[in-house]
N, C-alpha and C positions, 0 to 999 in steps of 0.2 A: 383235445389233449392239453392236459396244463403246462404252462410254458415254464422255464425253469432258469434261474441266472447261473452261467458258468462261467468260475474263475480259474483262470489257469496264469501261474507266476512261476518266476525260475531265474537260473541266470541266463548271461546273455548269450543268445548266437546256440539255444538249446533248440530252436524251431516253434517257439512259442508263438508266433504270428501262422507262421505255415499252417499249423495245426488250425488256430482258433477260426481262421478263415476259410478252411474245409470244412471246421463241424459249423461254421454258421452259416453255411453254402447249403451243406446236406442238411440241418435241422429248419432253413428258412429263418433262420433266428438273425439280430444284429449282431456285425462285427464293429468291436473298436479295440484299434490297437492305442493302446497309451504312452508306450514306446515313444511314437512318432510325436505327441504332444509333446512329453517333456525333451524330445529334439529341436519341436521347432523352436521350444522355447530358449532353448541354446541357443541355435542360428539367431533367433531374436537378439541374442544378448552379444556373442559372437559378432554382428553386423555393426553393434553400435559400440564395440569395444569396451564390454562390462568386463570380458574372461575371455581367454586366453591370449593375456598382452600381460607386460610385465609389470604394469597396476591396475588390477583389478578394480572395480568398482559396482559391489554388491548392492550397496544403498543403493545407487542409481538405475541400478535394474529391479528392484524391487519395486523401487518409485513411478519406472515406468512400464510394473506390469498390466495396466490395464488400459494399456496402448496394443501390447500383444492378443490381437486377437486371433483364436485358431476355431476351424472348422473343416469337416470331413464331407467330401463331396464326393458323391459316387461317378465311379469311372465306365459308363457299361461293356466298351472295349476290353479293358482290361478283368473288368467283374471284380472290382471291388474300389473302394473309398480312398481316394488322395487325402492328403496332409495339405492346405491352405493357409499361409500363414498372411492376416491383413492382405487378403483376399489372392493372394499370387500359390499359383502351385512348385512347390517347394520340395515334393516327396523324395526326388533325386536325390535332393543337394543336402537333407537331414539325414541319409546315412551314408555319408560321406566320412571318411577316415579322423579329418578334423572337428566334426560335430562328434562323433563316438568318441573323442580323447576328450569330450567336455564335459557333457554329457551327463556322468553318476556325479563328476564337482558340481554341476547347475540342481540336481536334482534333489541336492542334502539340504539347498536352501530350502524354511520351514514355510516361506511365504510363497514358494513355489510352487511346492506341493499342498499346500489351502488351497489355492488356486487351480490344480489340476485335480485334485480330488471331489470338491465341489462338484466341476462340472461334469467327471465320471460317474457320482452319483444321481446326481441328476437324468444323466441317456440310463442308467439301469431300473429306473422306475418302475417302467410296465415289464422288467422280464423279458425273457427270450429275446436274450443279450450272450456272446460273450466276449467276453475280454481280458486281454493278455498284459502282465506288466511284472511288477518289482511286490506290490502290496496289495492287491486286488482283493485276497482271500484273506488277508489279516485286517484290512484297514478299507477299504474302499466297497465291498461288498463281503463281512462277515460273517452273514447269514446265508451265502449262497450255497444252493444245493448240494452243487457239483464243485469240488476244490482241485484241482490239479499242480502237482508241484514238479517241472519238469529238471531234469540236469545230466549231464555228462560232462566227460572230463575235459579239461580244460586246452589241454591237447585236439583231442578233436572236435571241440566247437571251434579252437583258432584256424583248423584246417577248415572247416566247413566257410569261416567267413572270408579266411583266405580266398577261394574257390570263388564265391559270390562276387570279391570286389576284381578280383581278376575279370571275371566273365565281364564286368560293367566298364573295365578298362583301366579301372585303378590302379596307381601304379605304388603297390606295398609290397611288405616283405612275410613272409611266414613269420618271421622270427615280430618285427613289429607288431603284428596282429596277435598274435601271443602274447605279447606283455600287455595289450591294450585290454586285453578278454582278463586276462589274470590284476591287472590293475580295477578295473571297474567291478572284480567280484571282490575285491579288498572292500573298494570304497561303499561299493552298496551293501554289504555285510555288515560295516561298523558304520555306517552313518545314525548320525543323531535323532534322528525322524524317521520314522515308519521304514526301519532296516529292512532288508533282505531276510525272510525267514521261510520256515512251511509253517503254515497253521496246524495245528495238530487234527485238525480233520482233513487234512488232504492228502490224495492220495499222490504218492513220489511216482515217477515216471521217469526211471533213467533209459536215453535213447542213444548211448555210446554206439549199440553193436546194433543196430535196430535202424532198419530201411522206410522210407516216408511210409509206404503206404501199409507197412506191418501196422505201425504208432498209430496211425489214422483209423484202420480197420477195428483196434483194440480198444482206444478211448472213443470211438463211435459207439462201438455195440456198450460199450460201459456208459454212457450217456443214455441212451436208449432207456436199459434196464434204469436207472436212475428217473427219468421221464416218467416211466411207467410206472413207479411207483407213488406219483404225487394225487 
């Protein structure tokens, strides 16, 4: 059967990783979340005080992005791929409360994203891929089959990430994760470089009122019939 690239982009905390990692589980396909790159590459910048200190210093993370090296290494306990940053696993500590407050600011850098886009097209090569991000289906794989544009209200994705960082022991506030969700859908909206959009071939998928495995069982069989028609 012919293999197919899928993109699925949205904002944040819609379960866009959840998703992508079930249908690459059930179709055999690769997962990469993009997410986590343009995290580590936070934490990268974050470590060496480019961002978030009270001067900044953009040139010099630019200067030394090709010190940041990142790579995804599968996990088989877990059943699916860490985040590596300069070879140490890091996946905890990139969605952590203070890398999400950096985050859509590190990712409107233009030299940032050459850099992370490169090398997402590069793993989508051979197909039977998918992957989850900000620009996947407009800018990083335009030609993909399958377009997914996921969202809900901004309300209940701060509940939901609410809920996660609780469960991991974080210690936030609802009302903080709110503004952090509704601040990063400002910023990746109007950024300069390959905004926040749907491609006008993708199909919107709001999951406000909608249970994991309703979403799953619906954009699976919808992938199927897309597969089968190549």
């Amino acid at each position: 059967m012919q293999k197919i690239t899928i993109a699925i982009d949205g904002f944040s905390s819609t379960g866009k990783s959840t998703l992508a990692k079930q249908l690459a589980k059930a179709l055999g396909y690769i997962y990469v979340d993009t997410g986590a790159m343009y995290r580590a590459i936070t934490l990268f910048a974050m470590r060496n005080k480019f961002v978030g200190v009270e001067k900044e210093n953009i040139n010099a993370l630019i200067k030394l992005l090709p010190k940041a090296k990142l790579k995804f290494v599968f996990n088989e306990q877990l059943g699916f791929a860490e985040m590596y940053l300069n070879g140490e696993n890091v996946e905890k500590e990139i969605r952590s409360i203070e890398v999400s407050n950096q985050v859509s600011r590190v990712a409107t850098i233009e030299e940032v994203r050459h850099k992370l886009v490169d090398m997402q097209k590069e793993m989508g090569k051979e197909k039977g891929i998918v992957m989850d991000g900000r620009d996947i289906g407009t800018v990083v794989f335009p030609d993909a089959e399958l377009k997914i544009f996921m969202t809900a209200s901004p309300e209940t994705r701060a509940y939901r990430r609410y809920k996660e960082l609780l469960d991991k022991g974080d210690k936030v506030t609802y009302k903080e994760v709110l503004k952090n969700i509704q601040n990063r859908d400002y910023v990746d909206s109007h950024r300069e470089f390959s905004p926040l959009r749907r491609a006008e071939d993708a199909i919107e998928f709001d999951n406000s009122d909608m249970g994991m495995e309703e979403q799953f069982d619906r954009i699976y069989n919808h992938s199927l019939r897309v597969i089968e028609k190549q």
